[in-house]
DRENDRENFI-120628 format. One record per residue (C-alpha): residue in one letter; x, y, z. Coordinates in steps of 0.2 Angstrom, whole numbers, padded with zeros to 4 digits, always signed. Example, Ala and Ser with C-alpha at 12.3 -4.5 7.8 and 13.67 -1.06 7.14 Angstrom:
// residues 2
A+0062-0022+0039;S+0068-0005+0036;
This chain:
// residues 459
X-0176-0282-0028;X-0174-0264-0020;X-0158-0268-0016;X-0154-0275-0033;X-0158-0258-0042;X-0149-0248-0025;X-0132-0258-0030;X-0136-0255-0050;X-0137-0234-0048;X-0124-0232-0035;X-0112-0244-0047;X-0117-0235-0064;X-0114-0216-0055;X-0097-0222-0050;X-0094-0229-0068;X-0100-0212-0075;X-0088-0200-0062;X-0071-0211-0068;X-0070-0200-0082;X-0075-0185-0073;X-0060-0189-0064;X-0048-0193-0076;X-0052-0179-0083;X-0049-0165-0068;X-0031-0172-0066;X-0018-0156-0070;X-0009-0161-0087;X+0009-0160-0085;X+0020-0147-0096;X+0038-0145-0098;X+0042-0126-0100;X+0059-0118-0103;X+0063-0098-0096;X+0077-0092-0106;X+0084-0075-0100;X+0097-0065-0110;X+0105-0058-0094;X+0111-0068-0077;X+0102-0071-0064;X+0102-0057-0052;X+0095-0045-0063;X+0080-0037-0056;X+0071-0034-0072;X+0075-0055-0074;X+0068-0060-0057;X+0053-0048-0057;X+0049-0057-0074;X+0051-0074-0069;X+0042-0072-0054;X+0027-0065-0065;X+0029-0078-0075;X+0030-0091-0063;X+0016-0086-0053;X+0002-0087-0069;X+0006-0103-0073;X+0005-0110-0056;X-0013-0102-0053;X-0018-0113-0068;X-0025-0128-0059;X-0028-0136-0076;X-0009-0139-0078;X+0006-0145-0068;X+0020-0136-0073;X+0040-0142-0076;X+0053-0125-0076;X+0070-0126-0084;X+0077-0111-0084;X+0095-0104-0092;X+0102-0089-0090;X+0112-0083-0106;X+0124-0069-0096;X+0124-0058-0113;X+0131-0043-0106;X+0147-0051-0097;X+0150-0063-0112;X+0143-0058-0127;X+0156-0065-0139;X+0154-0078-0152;X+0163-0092-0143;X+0152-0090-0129;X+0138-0091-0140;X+0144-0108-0148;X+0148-0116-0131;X+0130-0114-0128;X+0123-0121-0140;X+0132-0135-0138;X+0128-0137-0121;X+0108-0136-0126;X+0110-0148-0138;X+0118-0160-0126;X+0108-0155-0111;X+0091-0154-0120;X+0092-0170-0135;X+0080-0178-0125;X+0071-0166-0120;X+0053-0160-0126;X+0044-0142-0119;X+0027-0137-0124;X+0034-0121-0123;X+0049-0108-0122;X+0047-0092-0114;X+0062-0078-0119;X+0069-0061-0110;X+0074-0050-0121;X+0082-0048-0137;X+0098-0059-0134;X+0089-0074-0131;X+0077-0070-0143;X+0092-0070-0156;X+0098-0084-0153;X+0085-0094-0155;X+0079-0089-0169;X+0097-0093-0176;X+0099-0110-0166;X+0081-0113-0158;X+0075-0124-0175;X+0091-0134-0173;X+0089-0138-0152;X+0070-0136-0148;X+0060-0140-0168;X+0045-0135-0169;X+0043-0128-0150;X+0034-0115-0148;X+0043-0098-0143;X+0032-0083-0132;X+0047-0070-0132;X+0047-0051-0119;X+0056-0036-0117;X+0058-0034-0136;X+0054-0018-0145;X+0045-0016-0158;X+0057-0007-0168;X+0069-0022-0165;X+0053-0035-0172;X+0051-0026-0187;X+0070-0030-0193;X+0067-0047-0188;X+0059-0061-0198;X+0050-0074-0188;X+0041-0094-0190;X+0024-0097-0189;X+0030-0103-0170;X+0034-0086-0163;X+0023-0076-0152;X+0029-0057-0147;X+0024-0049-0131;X+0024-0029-0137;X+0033-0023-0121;X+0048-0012-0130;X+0053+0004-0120;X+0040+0022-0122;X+0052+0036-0124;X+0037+0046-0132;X+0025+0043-0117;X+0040+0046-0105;X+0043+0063-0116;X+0028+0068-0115;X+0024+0067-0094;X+0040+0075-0092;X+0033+0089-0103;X+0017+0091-0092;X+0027+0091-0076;X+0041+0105-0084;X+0032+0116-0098;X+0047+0127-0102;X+0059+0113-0104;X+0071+0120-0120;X+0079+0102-0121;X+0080+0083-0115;X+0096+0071-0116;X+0095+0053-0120;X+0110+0045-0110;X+0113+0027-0113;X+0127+0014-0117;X+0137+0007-0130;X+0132-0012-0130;X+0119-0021-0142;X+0103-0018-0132;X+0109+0000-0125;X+0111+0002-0146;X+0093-0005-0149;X+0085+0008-0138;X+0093+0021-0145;X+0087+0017-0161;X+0069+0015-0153;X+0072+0031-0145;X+0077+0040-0162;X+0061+0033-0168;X+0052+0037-0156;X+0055+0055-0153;X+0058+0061-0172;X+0040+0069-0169;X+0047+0082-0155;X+0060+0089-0167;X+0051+0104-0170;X+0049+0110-0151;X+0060+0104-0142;X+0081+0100-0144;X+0084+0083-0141;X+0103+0076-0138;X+0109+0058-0136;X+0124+0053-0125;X+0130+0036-0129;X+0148+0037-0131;X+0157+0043-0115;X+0163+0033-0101;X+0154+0032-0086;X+0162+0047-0076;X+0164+0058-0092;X+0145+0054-0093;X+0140+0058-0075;X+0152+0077-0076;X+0142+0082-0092;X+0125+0080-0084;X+0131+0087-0069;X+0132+0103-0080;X+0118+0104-0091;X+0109+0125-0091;X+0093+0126-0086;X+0077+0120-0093;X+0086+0103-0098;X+0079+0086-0092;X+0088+0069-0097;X+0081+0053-0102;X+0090+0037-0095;X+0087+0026-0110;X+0099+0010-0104;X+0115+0006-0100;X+0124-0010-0100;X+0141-0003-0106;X+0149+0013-0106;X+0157+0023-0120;X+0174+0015-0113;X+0170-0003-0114;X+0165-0005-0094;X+0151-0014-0091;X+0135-0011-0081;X+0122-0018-0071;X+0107-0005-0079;X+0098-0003-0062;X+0118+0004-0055;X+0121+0016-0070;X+0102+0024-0068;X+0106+0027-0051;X+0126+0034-0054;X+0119+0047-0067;X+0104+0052-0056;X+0113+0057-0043;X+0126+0066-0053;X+0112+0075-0064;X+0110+0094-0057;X+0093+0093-0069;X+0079+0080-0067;X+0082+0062-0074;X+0066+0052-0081;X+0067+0034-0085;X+0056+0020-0094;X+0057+0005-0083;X+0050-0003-0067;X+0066-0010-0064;X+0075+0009-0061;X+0063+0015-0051;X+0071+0021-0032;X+0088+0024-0040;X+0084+0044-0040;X+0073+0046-0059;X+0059+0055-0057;X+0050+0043-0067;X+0040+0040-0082;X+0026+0029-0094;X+0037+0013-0087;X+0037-0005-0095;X+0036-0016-0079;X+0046-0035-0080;X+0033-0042-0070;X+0019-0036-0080;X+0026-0041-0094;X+0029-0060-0089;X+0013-0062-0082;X+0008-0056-0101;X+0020-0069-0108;X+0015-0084-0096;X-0004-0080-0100;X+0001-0082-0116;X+0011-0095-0118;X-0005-0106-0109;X-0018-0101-0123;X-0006-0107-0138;X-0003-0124-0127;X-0021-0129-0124;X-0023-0123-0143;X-0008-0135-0147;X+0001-0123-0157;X+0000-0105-0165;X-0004-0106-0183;X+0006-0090-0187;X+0018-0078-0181;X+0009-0063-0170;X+0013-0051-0158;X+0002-0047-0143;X-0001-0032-0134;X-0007-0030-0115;X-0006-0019-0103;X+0013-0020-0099;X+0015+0000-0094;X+0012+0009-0080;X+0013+0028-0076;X+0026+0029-0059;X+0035+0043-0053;X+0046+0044-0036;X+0038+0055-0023;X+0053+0058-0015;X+0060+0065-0033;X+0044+0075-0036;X+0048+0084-0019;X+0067+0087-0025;X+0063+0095-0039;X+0045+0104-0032;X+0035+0095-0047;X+0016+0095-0046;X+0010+0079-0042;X-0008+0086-0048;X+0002+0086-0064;X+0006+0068-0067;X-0004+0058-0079;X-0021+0051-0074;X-0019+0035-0065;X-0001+0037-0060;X+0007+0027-0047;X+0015+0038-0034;X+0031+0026-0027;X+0037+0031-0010;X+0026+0041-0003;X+0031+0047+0014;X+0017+0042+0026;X+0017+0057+0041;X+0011+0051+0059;X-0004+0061+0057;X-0008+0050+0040;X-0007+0035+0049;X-0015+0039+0065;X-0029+0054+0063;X-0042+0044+0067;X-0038+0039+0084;X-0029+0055+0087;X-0046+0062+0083;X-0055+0051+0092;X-0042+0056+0107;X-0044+0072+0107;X-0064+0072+0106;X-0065+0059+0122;X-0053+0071+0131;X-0063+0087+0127;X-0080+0079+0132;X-0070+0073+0149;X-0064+0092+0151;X-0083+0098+0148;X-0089+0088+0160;X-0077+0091+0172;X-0080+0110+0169;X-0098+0106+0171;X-0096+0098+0190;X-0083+0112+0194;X-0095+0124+0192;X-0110+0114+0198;X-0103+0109+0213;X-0097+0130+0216;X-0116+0134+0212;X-0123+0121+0225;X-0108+0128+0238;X-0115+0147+0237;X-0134+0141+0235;X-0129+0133+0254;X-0119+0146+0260;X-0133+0159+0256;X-0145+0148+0263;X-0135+0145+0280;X-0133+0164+0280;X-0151+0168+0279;X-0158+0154+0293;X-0143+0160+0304;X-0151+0177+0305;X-0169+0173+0306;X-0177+0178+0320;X-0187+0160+0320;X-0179+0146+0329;X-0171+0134+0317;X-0164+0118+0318;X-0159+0104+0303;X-0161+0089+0312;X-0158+0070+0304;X-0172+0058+0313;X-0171+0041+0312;X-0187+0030+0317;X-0182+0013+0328;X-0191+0005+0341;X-0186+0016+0356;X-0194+0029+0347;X-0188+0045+0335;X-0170+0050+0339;X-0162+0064+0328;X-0144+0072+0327;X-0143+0092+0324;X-0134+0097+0310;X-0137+0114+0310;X-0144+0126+0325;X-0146+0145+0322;X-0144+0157+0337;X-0165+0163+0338;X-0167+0143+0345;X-0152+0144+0354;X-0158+0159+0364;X-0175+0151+0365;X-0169+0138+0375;X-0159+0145+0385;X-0141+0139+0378;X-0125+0149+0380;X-0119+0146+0362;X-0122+0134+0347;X-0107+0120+0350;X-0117+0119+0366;X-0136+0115+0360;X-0127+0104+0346;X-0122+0091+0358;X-0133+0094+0372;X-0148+0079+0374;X-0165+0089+0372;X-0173+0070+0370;X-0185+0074+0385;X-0192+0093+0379;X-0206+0085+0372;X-0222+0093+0380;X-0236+0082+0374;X-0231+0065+0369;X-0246+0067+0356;X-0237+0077+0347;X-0223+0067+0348;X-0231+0051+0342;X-0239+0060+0325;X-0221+0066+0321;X-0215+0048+0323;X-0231+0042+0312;X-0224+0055+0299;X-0209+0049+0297;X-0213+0029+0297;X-0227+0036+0281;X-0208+0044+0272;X-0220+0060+0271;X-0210+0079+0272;X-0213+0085+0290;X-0220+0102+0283;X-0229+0113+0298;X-0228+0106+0310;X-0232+0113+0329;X-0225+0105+0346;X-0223+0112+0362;X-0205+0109+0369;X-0199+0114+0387;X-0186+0124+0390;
C-alpha cells in the first residue's frame, strides 16, 4: 500500500513538471538587421554587435539573424534601389520575422516606401535617426523610433566650457542625403547660439578645399565635424576617414558627435554611441515581441549619449580636463609607469629603507661594541692586578681552560718573559690546594659566575 501511494506522488509530480518544462524551452524568433551603409562601417558593426549581444542574453528566446546591408553611400541611385527590392521580395516571400531592426535613415526610408509591400505588418524598431528627420516623416502603427539623432547643442556647449573666448564655430560636413539631414539638425539645433557666438557651415567644398580653409581659421574658432559621406565635389567618404583628414588639417580644435570618430584627432563631444544605440533598439524590439505587436507609432528615448573627449587632444590643445562635463569619459589616457606600478615601487622603496636602517643600526652597533672592548682591553692591560680571561671547560679529567687574554701585572707575577709566552705555556699544575681547585670545578658544573674568587697558584 506504501508503495502504491510512493508510485502515485512520484508519477503525479512528473505529470505536473511536463508543463514546467515545456514551458522554459527558448521560443524561436526570426529577426532581420537592416543597415543603410556596407558592412565595414564601424558605427554599423558597433550597432550590430550591441544588438546582437541583448538578444542573445535573453534566454527566453532563441534567436534567427538575417542581416542586409543597403551600401547607400556607394549606390544611392534609384536603380539600385529597385534591384533591391526586387531581391527582398524574392529572397524573403517565404519568409516571416517577428521583427526588423533598421540603421539609419536610408533603411528607414525605404521601408517605409517598400516595407508594407515585402515584410506586411512586421513590426520595424528603427536607430540612428534624428529627430528632426522623424518629425517630416509619417509612420504606421508598426514603427518604433530609437531617439538617437546627433547633439550639436550639447557638443556646443562642452566646447564652450573647455574654450570660454571662442568668437566662432564651423560646421563642416558633406553634400550627400544624410551629410544634408545633419545639417538641417545642426541649423536647428544651434539657432539658439546666434546671439553670442557666429556660427558658419561648410558643406560644399571638395575635400582638400575643405581641409586648406580649416587649416587657416584666426584664433578663437572651433569647428564642428557634423558628417561626411560626400564631399562638395561628388567624392565619397567613409565618415570615420573624413573626421580624421579634416582633424589633422584643422590649426583650431575639431569637436565631434559620434562614438564612431573618436581616436581620428576630434577633441570630442556629447557623442551618440552605435553600440548604445543598438543595445537600445534590440531591448526594444524584445518588449513589442513578447507584447505581440505595438499598438501605435512611438519613439523611445534611452540613454544613447555619452560625454567623451580625447586625452591625447586635450593635452594638444592644453584644455582643462577639470573643465569637461560631469561624468565624462576620458579616452586614451596615457598610463605613466608610475601609474601602473606605485604601489610596489613604494612598497620597494619602504623594504629597502628599513634594510638600510638596520644595517645602519648593526654598523654602528657593532663600532660601539668594538670601542666598548677596546677600552675595556686597555683598562685591564694597565691594571696593576693580574688578569687573565680564560675559557674553562669542565670534563672528566678535570677543569682545562685556554687564555684568551693575559695582561703584563700577571705575566710579571709569574715570572714569564712576555705575554705570547704565558699564552701558550701549560700552567695546569700551579694549583696550590687542590681544595680550591675542586670548589672552582663545582662552580662551573652548577653554570654559576665565578665572582671572587681566591687560589693560591705557584709560580
Amino acid at each position: 500500500m506504501n508503495v502504491s501511494r510512493f508510485i502515485v506522488i512520484i508519477l503525479t509530480a512528473c505529470s505536473l513538471s511536463l508543463p514546467a518544462l515545456a514551458k522554459s524551452k527558448p521560443t524561436s524568433i526570426n529577426v532581420l538587421l537592416l543597415y543603410s551603409y556596407h558592412i565595414e562601417g564601424k558605427g554599423s558593426q558597433k550597432f550590430d554587435k550591441g544588438v546582437r549581444s541583448t538578444f542573445r542574453k535573453d534566454a527566453s528566446v532563441s534567436v534567427n539573424f538575417f542581416t542586409e546591408y543597403m551600401d547607400g553611400i556607394r549606390f544611392k541611385g534609384a536603380d539600385h534601389k529597385r534591384e533591391l527590392l526586387n531581391v527582398f521580395l524574392s529572397k524573403y516571400k517565404d519568409k516571416k520575422f517577428d521583427v526588423i531592426v533598421t540603421y539609419a535613415s536610408t533603411a528607414l526610408d525605404f521601408l517605409l516606401k517598400h516595407g508594407e509591400n515585402i515584410f506586411p505588418g512586421t513590426p520595424v524598431v528603427f536607430g540612428l535617426v534624428s529627430e528632426t528627420l522623424i518629425k517630416k516623416r509619417t509612420f504606421p502603427d508598426n514603427y518604433t523610433g530609437i531617439l538617437s539623432g546627433p547633439q550639436f547643442a550639447s557638443t556646443l556647449d562642452a566646447a564652450l566650457d573647455l574654450l570660454p573666448n571662442t568668437k566662432e564655430v564651423v560646421i563642416v560636413g558633406g553634400k550627400s542625403l544624410v551629410d544634408r539631414q545633419y545639417f538641417s539638425v545642426a541649423r536647428a539645433q544651434l539657432k539658439s547660439f546666434s546671439d553670442r557666438i557666429r556660427i558658419k557651415y561648410v558643406n560644399q567644398l571638395g575635400m582638400e578645399e575643405l581641409r586648406g580653409q580649416v587649416a587657416n581659421l584666426p584664433a578663437k574658432t572651433i569647428v564642428i565635424y557634423s558628417l561626411l559621406q560626400q564631399d562638395g565635389k561628388g567624392k565619397v567618404f567613409a565618415p570615420k576617414n573624413a573626421a580624421s583628414r579634416i582633424a589633422k588639417a584643422a590649426n583650431v580644435p575639431v569637436f565631434g558627435i559620434s562614438q564612431t570618430h573618436m581616436g581620428t584627432g576630434i577633441v570630442g563631444g556629447f557623442l551618440n554611441s552605435t553600440a548604445l544605440i543598438g543595445r537600445k533598439s534590440a531591448t526594444t524590439a524584445l518588449e513589442i515581441i513578447k507584447r505581440n505587436k505595438p499598438t501605435e507609432f512611438s519613439t523611445v528615448s534611452g540613454d544613447t549619449h555619452t560625454y567623451g573627449f580625447d586625452w591625447r587632444q586635450l593635452k594638444r590643445w592644453e584644455l582643462d580636463e577639470n573643465a569637461t562635463p560631469e561624468g565624462s569619459v576620458i579616452q586614451y589616457k596615457e598610463v605613466t609607469f608610475w601609474a601602473m606600478y606605485y604601489k610596489g615601487i613604494i612598497g620597494v622603496a619602504l623594504l629597502v629603507i628599513l634594510q638600510t636602517v638596520l644595517i645602519a643600526f648593526l654598523f654602528i652597533n657593532r663600532a660601539k661594541r668594538i670601542g666598548s672592548e677596546q677600552s675595556l682591553r686597555n683598562i685591564l692591560e694597565n691594571s696593576p692586578m693580574g688578569v687573565a680571561v680564560i675559557r674553562h671547560a669542565v670534563g672528566d679529567e678535570g677543569t682545562t681552560g685556554d687564555r684568551l687574554f693575559v695582561n703584563m701585572a700577571l705575566v710579571k707575577m709569574f715570572g714569564f718573559a712576555s705575554v705570547e709566552e704565558m699564552l701558550v705555556a701549560d700552567i695546569s699544575k700551579s694549583w696550590v690546594s687542590l681544595d680550591q681547585l675542586r670548589a672552582v670545578e663545582k662552580i662551573m658544573r652548577s653554570g654559576d659566575d665565578l665572582i671572587d674568587i681566591e687560589a693560591e697558584r705557584y709560580r
